[in-house]
Structures are given as structure tokens and as C-alpha cells.
C-alpha positions as CSV (number, residue, x, y, z in Angstrom):
1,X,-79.6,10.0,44.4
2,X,-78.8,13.3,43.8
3,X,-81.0,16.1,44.8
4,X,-81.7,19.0,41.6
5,X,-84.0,21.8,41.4
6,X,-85.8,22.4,38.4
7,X,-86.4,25.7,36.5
8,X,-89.3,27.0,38.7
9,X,-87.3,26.3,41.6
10,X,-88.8,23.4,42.7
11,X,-85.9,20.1,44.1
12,X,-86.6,17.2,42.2
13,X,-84.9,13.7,42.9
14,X,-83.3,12.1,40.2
15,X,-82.2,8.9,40.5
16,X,-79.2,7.8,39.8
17,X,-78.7,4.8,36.8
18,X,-77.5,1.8,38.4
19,X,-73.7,0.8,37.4
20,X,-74.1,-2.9,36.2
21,X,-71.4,-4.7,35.6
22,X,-72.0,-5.2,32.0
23,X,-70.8,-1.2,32.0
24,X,-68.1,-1.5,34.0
25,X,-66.8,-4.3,32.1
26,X,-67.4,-2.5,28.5
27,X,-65.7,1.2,30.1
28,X,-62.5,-1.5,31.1
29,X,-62.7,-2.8,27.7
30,X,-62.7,0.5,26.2
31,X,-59.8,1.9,28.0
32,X,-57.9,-1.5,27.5
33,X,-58.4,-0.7,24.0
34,X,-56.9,2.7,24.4
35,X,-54.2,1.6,25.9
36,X,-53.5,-1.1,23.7
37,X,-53.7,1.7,20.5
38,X,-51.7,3.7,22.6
39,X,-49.2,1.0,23.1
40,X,-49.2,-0.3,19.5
41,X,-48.2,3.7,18.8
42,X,-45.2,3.8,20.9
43,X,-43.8,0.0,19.4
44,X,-44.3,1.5,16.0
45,X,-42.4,4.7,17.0
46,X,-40.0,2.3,18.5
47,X,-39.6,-0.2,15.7
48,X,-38.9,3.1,13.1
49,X,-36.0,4.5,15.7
50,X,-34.4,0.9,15.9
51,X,-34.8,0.7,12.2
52,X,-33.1,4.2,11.8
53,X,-30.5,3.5,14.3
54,X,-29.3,0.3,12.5
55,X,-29.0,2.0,9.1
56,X,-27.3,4.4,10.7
57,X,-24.8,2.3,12.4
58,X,-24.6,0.0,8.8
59,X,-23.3,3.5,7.0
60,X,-21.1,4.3,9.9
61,X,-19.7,0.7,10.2
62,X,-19.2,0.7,6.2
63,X,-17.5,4.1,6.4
64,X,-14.8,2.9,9.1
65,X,-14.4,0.0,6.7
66,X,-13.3,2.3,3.8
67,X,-11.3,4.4,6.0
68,X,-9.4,1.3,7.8
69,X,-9.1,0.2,4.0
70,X,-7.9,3.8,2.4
71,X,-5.4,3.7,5.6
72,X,-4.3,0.1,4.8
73,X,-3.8,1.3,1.3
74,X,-1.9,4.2,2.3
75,X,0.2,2.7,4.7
76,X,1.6,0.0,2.0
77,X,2.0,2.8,-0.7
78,X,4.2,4.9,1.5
79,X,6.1,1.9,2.7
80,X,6.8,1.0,-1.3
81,X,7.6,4.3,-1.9
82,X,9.9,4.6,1.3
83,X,11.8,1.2,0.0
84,X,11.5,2.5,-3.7
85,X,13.3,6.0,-2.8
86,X,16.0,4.4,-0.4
87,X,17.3,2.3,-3.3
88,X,16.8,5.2,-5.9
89,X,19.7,6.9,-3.1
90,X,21.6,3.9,-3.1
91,X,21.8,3.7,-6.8
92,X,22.6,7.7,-6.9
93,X,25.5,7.2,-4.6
94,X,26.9,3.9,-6.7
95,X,26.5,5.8,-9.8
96,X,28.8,8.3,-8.2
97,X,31.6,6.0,-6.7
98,X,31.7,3.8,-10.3
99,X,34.4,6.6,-11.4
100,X,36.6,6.0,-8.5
101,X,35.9,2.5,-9.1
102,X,37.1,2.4,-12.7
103,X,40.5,4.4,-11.7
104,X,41.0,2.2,-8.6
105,X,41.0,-1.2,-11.7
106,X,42.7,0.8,-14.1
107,X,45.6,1.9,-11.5
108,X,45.5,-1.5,-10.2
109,X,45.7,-2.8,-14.0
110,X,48.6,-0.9,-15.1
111,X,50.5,-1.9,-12.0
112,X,50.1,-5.2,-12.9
113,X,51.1,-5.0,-16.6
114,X,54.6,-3.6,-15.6
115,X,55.0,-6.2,-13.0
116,X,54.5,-3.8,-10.4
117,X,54.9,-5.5,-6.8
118,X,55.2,-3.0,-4.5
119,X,53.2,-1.8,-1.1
120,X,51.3,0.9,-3.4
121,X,49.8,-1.4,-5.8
122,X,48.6,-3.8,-3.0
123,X,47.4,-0.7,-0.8
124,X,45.4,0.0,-4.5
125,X,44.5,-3.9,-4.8
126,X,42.9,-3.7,-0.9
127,X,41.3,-0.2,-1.8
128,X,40.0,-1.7,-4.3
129,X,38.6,-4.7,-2.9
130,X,36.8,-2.8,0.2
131,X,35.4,-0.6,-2.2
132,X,33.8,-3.7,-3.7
133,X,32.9,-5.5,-0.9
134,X,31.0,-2.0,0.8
135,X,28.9,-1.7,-2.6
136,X,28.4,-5.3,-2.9
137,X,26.4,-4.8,0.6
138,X,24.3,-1.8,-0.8
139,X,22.9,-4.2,-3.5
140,X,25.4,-3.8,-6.3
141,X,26.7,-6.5,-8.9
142,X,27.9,-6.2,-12.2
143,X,26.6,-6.7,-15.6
144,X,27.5,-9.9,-17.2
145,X,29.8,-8.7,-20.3
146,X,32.1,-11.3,-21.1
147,X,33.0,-12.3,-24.7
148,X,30.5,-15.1,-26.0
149,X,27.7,-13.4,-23.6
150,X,24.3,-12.9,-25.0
151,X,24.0,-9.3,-26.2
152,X,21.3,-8.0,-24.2
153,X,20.0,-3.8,-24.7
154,X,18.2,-3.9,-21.4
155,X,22.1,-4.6,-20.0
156,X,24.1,-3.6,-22.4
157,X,25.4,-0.5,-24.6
158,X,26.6,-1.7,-28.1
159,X,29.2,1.3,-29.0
160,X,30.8,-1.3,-32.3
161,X,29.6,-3.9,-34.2
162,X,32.0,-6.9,-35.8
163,X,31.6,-9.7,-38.1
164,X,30.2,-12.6,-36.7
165,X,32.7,-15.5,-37.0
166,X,32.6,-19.2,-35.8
167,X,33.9,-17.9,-32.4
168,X,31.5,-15.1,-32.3
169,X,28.1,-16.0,-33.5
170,X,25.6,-13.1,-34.4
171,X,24.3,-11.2,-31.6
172,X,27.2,-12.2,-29.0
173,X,29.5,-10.1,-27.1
174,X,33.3,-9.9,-28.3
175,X,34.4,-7.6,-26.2
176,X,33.7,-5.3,-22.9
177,X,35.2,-1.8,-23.0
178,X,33.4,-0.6,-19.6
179,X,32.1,-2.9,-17.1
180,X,28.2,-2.7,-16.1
181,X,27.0,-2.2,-12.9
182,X,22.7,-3.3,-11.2
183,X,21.7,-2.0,-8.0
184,X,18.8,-4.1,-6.9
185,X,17.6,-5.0,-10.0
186,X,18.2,-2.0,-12.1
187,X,21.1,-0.9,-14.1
188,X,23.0,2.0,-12.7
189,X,25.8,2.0,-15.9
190,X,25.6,-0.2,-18.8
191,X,28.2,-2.4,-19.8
192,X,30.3,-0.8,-22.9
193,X,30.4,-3.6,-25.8
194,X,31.6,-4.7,-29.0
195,X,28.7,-7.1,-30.9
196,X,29.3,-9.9,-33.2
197,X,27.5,-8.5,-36.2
């Protein structure tokens, strides 16, 4: 009981309302509820941030994908180009020796058309041969160009033309003036011909 005065002055009692336990159980109820609300608020929050963090963590995974990918890409175009402009060299410096080449034969040629035996021509024969052997190791070969051959322009220069005979059939090779030379695949020289016509 609690003891109040009223406006004269006077102390009145007042009683107190008994607490039953229909009110205590319906004030529990009510802040259970709260809390609940409360709780449902922060899960909501919750589920929105994992939400935001996943699709966040999709575009960044997706984006190293493309990078790793570009990279990859990359990677393979500058090793094709590395190959692709080592070979270009090689075919440079063949294109450059072919000269000294074509003396070394024709030396080695005339030697042999005056019955030339001695140490000189053989010293121009093994020249000639190592020179061969070291561009054979760099990729080089020559042009097929021997009489009856297929005339082919992706090989082949025709600087004359001939009748085509029995021997010689239309669109054959009679004759090489200048031999042909391919590095890996491509033709550093064509080979110099005479085609049955």
C-alpha cells in the first residue's frame, strides 16, 4: 500500500492492484514478442548482408576468372609471337648466307668441270657442306625444283616458259636456274624455273 496525500492535504491509502499471474504471464508474452520482432529484424538485416556479400564475392570470383583467362590468353600470344619472331630471325640470317651459299656451289661446280682435284676445291666441297649441315639445323631445306617437278607459284618463280613436249608435260619444271630455299615452312628464296608451256 502506498501512502498519498490528496489535494487538501489530507494522506489517503491507496491500495495497491494485486499482480496475478494472468499479468505477469501477458507482460512475459509481450516482451517475448518484442524480442522475437526484434530478433526477426536483426536475421533480416543478416540474411540481406549474406546476400550482398555473396554477390559480391560471385563478381569478384567472375572477375579473377577473366583476368586468370586474359592472362592465359596473353601468355600463349606472347609465347607464339616469341616463336613466330625467332624464326622470322632465322629466316633473315638464311636469306643472308644463301649468297655465300650459291658462290660456295658455283666455285665448287667449276672445280669440278675442269677436273679440279686439288686441296682447295675439297677445302670448298667441306665449306660447303658445313655450311649446309649448320642451316639444315636452323630449319632450312630446299625447294623441290627438279625437271618433271610439278610447277608450283607458292614455291616457285617461273622466269621462261617452253613448249610442252612428251618429256615435259604442261605445267612441269624443265629446268632450275637458282635453287629454292624454306625455313620452317616458309620460303626464304624461290626456286628460279623454266615451265613446260
Amino acid at each position: 500500500m502506498k501512502d498519498k496525500k490528496n489535494k487538501k492535504g489530507e494522506e489517503t491509502v491507496e491500495q495497491e492492484t494485486p499482480v496475478t499471474e494472468e499479468a505477469v504471464v501477458e507482460e512475459t508474452a509481450a516482451e517475448e514478442s518484442n524480442e522475437i520482432t526484434i530478433t526477426r529484424e536483426k536475421l533480416e538485416e543478416l540474411n540481406a548482408y549474406v546476400k550482398d556479400a555473396e554477390a559480391k564475392r560471385d563478381e569478384y570470383l567472375a572477375m579473377a576468372q577473366r583476368t586468370q583467362a586474359d592472362f592465359d590468353n596473353f601468355r600463349r600470344r606472347n609465347a607464339s609471337l616469341r616463336i613466330e619472331v625467332a624464326d622470322e630471325a632465322v629466316r633473315d640470317t638464311v636469306k643472308e648466307i644463301l649468297p655465300s651459299l650459291d658462290n660456295l656451289e658455283r666455285a665448287l661446280a667449276a672445280a669440278k668441270a675442269a677436273g679440279d682435284e686439288s686441296p682447295l676445291a675439297k677445302g670448298v666441297e667441306m665449306t660447303l657442306r658445313g655450311m649446309e649441315d649448320a642451316l639444315v639445323k636452323l630449319g632450312m631445306e630446299r625447294v623441290d625444283a627438279n625437271p618433271g617437278t610439278a610447277f608450283d607459284p607458292e614455291k616457285h618463280n617461273a622466269v621462261m616458259m617452253a613448249e610442252a613436249d612428251e618429256e615435259h608435260p604442261e605445267g612441269t619444271i624443265i629446268e632450275c636456274f637458282q635453287t629454292g630455299f624454306m625455313v620452317k615452312g616458309k620460303v626464304v628464296r624461290y626456286a628460279m624455273v623454266r615451265v613446260a608451256n
